[in-house]
Structure formats: structure tokens, C-alpha cells
C-alpha positions in Angstrom: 0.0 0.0 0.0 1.5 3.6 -1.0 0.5 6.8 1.3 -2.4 8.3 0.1 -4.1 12.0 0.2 -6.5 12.4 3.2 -9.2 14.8 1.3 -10.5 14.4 -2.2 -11.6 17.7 -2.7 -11.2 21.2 -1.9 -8.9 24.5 -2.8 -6.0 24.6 -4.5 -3.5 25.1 -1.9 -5.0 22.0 0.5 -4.6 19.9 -2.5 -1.0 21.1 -3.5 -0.4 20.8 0.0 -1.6 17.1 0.9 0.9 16.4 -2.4 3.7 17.3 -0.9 2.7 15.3 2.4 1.8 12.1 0.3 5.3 12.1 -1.4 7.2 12.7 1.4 5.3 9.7 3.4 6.3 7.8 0.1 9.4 8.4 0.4 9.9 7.4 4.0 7.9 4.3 2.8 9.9 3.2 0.4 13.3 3.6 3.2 11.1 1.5 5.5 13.0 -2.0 6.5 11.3 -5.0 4.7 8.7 -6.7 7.2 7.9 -4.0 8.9 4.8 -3.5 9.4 2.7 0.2 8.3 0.9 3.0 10.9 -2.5 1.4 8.7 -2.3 -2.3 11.1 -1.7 -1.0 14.5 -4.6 1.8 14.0 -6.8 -0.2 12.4 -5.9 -3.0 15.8 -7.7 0.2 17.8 -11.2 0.5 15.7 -13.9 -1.0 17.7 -17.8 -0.9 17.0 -17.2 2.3 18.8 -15.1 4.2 17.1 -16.6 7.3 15.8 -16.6 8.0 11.8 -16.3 12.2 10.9 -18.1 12.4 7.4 -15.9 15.1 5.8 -16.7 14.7 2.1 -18.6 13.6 -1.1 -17.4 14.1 -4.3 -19.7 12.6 -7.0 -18.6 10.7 -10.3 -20.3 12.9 -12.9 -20.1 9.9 -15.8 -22.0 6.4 -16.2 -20.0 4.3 -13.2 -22.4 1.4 -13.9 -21.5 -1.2 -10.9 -18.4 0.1 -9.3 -16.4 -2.8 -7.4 -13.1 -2.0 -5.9 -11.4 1.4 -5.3 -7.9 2.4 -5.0 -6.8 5.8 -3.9 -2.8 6.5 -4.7 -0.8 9.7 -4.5 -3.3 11.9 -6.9 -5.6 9.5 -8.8 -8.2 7.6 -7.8 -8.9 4.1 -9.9 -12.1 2.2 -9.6 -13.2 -0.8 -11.1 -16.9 -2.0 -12.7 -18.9 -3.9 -14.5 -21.3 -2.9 -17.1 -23.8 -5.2 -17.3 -25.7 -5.6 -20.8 -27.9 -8.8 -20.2 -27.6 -9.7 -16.4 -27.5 -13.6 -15.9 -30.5 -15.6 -15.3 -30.7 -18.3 -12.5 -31.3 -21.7 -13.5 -34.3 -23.6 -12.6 -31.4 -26.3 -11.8 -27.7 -26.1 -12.7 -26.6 -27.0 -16.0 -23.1 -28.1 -16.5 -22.4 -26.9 -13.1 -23.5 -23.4 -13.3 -26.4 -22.0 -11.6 -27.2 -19.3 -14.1 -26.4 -18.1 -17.5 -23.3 -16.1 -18.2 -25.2 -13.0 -19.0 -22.8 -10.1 -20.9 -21.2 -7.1 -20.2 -17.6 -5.2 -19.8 -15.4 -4.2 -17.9 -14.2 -1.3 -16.8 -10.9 0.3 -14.6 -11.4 3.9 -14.6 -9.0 6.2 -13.5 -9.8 9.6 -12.0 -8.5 12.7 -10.6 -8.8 13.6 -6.6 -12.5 15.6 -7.7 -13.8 12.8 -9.4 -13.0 13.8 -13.0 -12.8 10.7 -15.6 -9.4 10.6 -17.2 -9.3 7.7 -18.8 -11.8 3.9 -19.4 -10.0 1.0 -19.6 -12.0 -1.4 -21.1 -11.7 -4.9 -20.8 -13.4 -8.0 -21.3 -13.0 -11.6 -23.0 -15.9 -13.6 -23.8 -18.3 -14.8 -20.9 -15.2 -13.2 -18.3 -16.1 -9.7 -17.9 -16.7 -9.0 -14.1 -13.8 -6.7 -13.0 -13.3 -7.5 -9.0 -10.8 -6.3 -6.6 -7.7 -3.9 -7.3 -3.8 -3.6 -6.6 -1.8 -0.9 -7.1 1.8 -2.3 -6.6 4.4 0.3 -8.5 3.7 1.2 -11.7 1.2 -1.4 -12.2 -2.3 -2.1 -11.7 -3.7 -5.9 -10.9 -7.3 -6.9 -11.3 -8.9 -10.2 -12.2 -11.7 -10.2 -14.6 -14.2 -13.1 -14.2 -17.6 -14.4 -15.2 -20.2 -12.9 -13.7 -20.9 -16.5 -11.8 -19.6 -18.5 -8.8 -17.7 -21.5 -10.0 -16.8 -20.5 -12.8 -13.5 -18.8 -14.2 -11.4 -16.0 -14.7 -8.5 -14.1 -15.9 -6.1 -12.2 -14.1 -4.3 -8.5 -15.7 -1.6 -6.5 -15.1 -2.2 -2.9 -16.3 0.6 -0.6 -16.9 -0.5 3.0 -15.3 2.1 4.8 -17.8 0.8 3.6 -20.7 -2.5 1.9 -19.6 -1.4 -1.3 -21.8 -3.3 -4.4 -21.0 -1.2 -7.7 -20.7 -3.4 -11.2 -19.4 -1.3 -12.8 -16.9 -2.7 -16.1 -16.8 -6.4 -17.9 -16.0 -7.8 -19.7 -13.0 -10.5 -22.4 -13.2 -13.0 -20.2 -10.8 -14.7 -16.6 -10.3 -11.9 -15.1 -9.0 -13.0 -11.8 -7.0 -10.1 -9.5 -5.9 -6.7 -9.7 -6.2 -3.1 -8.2 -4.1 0.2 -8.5 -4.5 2.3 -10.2 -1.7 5.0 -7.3 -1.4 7.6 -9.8 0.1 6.8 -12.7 -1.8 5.8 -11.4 -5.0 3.3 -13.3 -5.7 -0.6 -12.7 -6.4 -3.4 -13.4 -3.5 -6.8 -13.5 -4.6 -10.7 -14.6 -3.1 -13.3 -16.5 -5.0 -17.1 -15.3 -5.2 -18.2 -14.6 -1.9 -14.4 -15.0 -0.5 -14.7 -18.7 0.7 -11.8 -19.7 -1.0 -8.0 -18.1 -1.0 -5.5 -19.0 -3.6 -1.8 -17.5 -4.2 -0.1 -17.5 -7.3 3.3 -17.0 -8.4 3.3 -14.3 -11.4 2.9 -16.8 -14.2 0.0 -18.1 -13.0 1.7 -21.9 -10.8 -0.8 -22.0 -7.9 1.5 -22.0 -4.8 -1.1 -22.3 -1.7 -5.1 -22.6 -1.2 -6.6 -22.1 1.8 -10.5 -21.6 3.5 -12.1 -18.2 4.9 -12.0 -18.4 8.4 -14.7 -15.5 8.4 -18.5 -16.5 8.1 -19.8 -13.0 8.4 -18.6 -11.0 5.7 -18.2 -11.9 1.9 -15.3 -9.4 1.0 -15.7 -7.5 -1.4 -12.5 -5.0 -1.6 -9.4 -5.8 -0.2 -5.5 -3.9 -0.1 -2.5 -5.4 0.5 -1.1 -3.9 4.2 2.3 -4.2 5.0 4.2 -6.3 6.4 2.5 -9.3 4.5 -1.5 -8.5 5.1 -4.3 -7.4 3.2 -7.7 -6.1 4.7 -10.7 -6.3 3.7 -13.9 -5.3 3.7 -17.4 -6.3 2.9 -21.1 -6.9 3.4 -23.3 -9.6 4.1 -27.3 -9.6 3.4 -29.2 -11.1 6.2 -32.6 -11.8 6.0 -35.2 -9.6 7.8 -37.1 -11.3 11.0 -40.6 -13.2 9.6 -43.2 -10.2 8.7 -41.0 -7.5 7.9 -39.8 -7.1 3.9 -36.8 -6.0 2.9 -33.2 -7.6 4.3 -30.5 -6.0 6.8 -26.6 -4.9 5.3 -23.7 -6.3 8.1 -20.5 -4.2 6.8 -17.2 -4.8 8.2 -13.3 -4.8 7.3 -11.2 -7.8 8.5 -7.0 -7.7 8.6 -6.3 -11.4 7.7 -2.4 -12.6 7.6 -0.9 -14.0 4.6 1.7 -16.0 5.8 0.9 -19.9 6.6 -1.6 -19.1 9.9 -3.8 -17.1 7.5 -5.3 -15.9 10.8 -7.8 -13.1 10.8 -5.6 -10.4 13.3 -8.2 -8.2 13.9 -12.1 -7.3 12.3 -15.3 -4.6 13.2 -18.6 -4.1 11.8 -19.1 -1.0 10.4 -22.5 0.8 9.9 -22.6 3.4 7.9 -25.0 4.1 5.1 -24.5 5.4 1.5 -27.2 7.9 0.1 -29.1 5.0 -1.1 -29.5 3.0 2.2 -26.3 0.4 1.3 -23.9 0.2 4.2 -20.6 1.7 3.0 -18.7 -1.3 2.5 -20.9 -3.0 -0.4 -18.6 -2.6 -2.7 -15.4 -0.2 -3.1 -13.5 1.1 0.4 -9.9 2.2 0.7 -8.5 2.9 3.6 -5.0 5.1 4.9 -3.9 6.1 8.3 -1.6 8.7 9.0 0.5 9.8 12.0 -1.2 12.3 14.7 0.1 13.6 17.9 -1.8 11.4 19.9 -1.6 8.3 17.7 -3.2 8.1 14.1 -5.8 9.7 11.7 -7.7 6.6 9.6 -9.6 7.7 6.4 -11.9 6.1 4.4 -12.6 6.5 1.0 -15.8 4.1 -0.3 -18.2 4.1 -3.2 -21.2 1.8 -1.9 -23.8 2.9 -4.9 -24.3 2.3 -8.5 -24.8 4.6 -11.2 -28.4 4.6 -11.3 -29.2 4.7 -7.3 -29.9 7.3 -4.9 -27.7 10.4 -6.2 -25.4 7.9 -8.5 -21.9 6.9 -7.4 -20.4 8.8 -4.5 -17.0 8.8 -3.3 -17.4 9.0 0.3 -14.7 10.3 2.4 -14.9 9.7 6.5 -11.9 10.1 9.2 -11.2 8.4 12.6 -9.5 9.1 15.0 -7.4 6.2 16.9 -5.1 6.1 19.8 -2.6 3.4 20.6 
């Protein structure tokens, strides 16, 4: 993970300003000793259900965001992957060659924005029935995402995007919906989640599976996760639970959870989190980043997340909230 700017919006000089900060928190990054862990996993150990959220901004995406997935937020961009969905899949009366629905169609998209929310460029990408974009790594100069049918079960291909040239190079496939992906900064290698995040793989770069392993965690299906120095990623997520008998509708249970990647794959720490996007979805639906910085009495968190689609509530919002967290 790479230091990140704390606001998304606002004058000139704050901007310019929070620049400056961000490179110079780069660059004391980059002398850090290897395995070592970041500020981001010992603040992120002090959030509790009752750690208080500031809501400090909104900037709205002023284009067609269709289904926005995963979010992240690095030195003065912001990128965000989505599906566009053209014919959504249909469940199968009963599963037909081991699917439960059809493969629909659709593409792809990693867009890359400014810090107000200002489309620079649409990278489009798609192959066949695999056009489900899921979750992001920013790791250099390059970008990682897998791109998957838009099923469980089913299978996917994993990119590396160059974020000079925005070239497009298929790393390899896996034989099921792969859902997010991060790079192991020690090992090198690629960790990524199936649909619903019951299943963890690692790859080496050319695509030789290396280790497999089961989700400990029964209450969140992740949906965005970053890679957290040294050798962690969190994620977050949401889970739909059904509303007691009588009453329509169904409840959002959000959450993040710090999970290790080396051989305990222990979750080290998760929280709920409830707070709602302008169109009732908890916050962590879909794409969250989060950043901590260093505070005289301990550490600032901010939260970056884009819970709605393009054509709910006010349309896709970047929301930005800050903690505050003491050691």
C-alpha cells in the first residue's frame, strides 16, 4: 500500500499541500525496512464498534460508473473498477453443467480519476463470458485486477495494467470466479478470493498455484481488499441477512477484516461498520480504501468508499470519513 491523500476535494492550496505530504510519506515508505509492518495495522488493531466516523466529504462521479467494485486511492488518482452489465444472468431452474445461471454479458471497466472525481481515462476490458472486474492492486507502476464471469464457480483471468501507458497484458487464468486480487509485497506473488471470499489462492506471477486455503470469516463476503504491509491485506465487505418473519426487505452487516498471509492465514483483527450510503447500502458493499496517518496522539484513519451504482440514490459517490485512533 502507498501513502495516500487524506481529502479528495477542496482549494488549490489544500490539495497542492496534501501532495507534498503524500510524497514525502512515500518516500519514507519506500526507506522503511522490509517486514515491517505500516501505521495502517496497528490503527486499524484500535477500531472497535465504537469508534466514531467524521463524514468530511462527497465528491460525486459525474459519468456512467455502472456497478463500481473496488477502489484504489494513490498519490493523486483515484482508480475504480466496474462492471457494465448488458444482459444480467439468469438463475437456472437447476444447474446445467455446473452453473447455476447463465453467463449474461457485459464489460469491464478500470477507470482512473483525478482527486475531484474527473474521468481521465476507461479502460476497457473483457473476453468472452469473463467480464466481471473485482478487486484492485496498485503495486508500482502497475495495476492488478482479475476479470471473471459474472458467476460462482466459474472462471477467470487475471491483468496487469501498466498506469504509464494503460497497456493491458493477461497474466494467466484460473478455473474459478476469482473476486479480488493483491500483491504479496515480500513474496511477490498474487493473492486472490473466490465469489463470496470462501476460498483463498496465491499464485506465483505466471499463474503456478502456490497455496489454497478456507475463509475463516462466516460473516462478511469481502468485497474489496488492499494489501497492508508487512505481508496483510484487509478487507472489507457486506453480508445480506434476512429480515425477522413479517418484515420485507433484508439487513446490510458491513465490516473490514485484517487477515495474515503467511501460513496461519489468521484473521488479526475485524469490526462491523455501519454506515449508510445515500441510497441505504452500508458503506462497504462494494469499493472502500482505507490510509492512516501519524497524529500527535496516535493516528488519523480515512476512508474513501463508493457503496452505490450509477443509477441509485444520487449515483456513485465517493465517500470520504476520518477516525481518529489512539494506541
Amino acid at each position: 500500500m502507498r501513502a495516500r491523500l487524506a481529502v479528495l476535494t477542496g482549494a488549490t492550496s489544500l490539495i497542492a499541500g496534501l501532495a507534498a505530504i503524500a510524497t514525502s510519506a512515500d518516500s519514507a515508505g519506500d526507506a522503511r525496512p522490509k517486514g515491517r509492518d505500516e501505521l495502517l495495522v496497528s490503527a486499524f488493531e484500535q477500531v472497535d464498534r465504537n469508534t466514531e466516523w467524521l463524514h468530511v466529504d462527497t465528491v460525486d462521479l459525474d459519468f456512467e460508473t455502472f456497478h463500481p467494485q473496488a477502489m484504489e486511492v494513490v498519490g493523486d488518482r483515484i482508480y475504480l473498477s466496474s462492471v457494465e452489465v448488458i444482459e444480467r444472468p439468469e438463475r437456472y431452474p437447476e444447474p446445467i453443467d455446473g452453473y447455476d445461471r447463465s453467463p449474461g454479458r457485459g464489460v469491464g471497466h478500470v477507470f482512473v480519476l483525478d482527486l475531484e472525481g474527473n474521468l481521465l481515462e476507461d479502460i476497457e476490458i473483457a473476453d468472452g463470458h469473463r467480464y466481471h472486474p473485482g478487486g484492485i492492486d496498485v503495486h508500482g507502476d502497475a495495476l492488478y485486477v482479475p476479470v471473471a464471469e459474472y458467476r460462482p464457480d466459474s472462471s477467470s483471468d487475471i491483468y496487469r495494467i501498466d498506469l504509464q501507458t494503460y497497456q493491458v497484458t493477461r497474466l494467466f487464468g484460473v478455473d474459478d470466479h476469482i473476486g479480488g486480487v493483491v500483491v504479496d509485497q515480500l513474496s511477490g506473488r498474487l493473492v486472490g478470493q473466490s465469489w463470496g471470499s470462501r476460498r483463498f489462492y496465491e499464485w506465483s506471477l505466471a499463474g503456478k498455484q502456490k497455496d489454497f486455503w478456507l475463509n475463516e470469516n462466516h460473516f462478511l463476503d469481502y468485497q474489496d481488499c488492499e494489501y497492508v504491509a508487512s505481508r496483510k491485506t484487509l478487507c472489507s465487505g457486506v453480508t445480506g441477512l434476512a429480515a425477522p418473519p413479517g418484515i420485507e426487505g433484508s439487513y446490510e452487516l458491513g465490516g473490514f477484516a485484517m487477515i495474515d498471509l503467511r501460513d496461519e492465514h489468521r484473521i488479526l483483527h475485524e469490526v462491523p461498520l455501519q454506515l449508510w450510503s445515500t441510497a441505504g447500502h452500508v458503506i462497504t458493499r462494494n469499493p472502500t480504501d482505507l490510509d492512516a496517518e501519524p497524529t500527535a496522539d496516535g493516528a488519523r484513519l480515512t476512508l474513501y468508499a463508493a457503496p452505490d451504482d450509477a443509477d441509485e440514490g444520487a449515483g456513485t459517490q465517493v465517500l470520504v470519513y476520518t477516525a481518529d485512533v489512539a494506541p
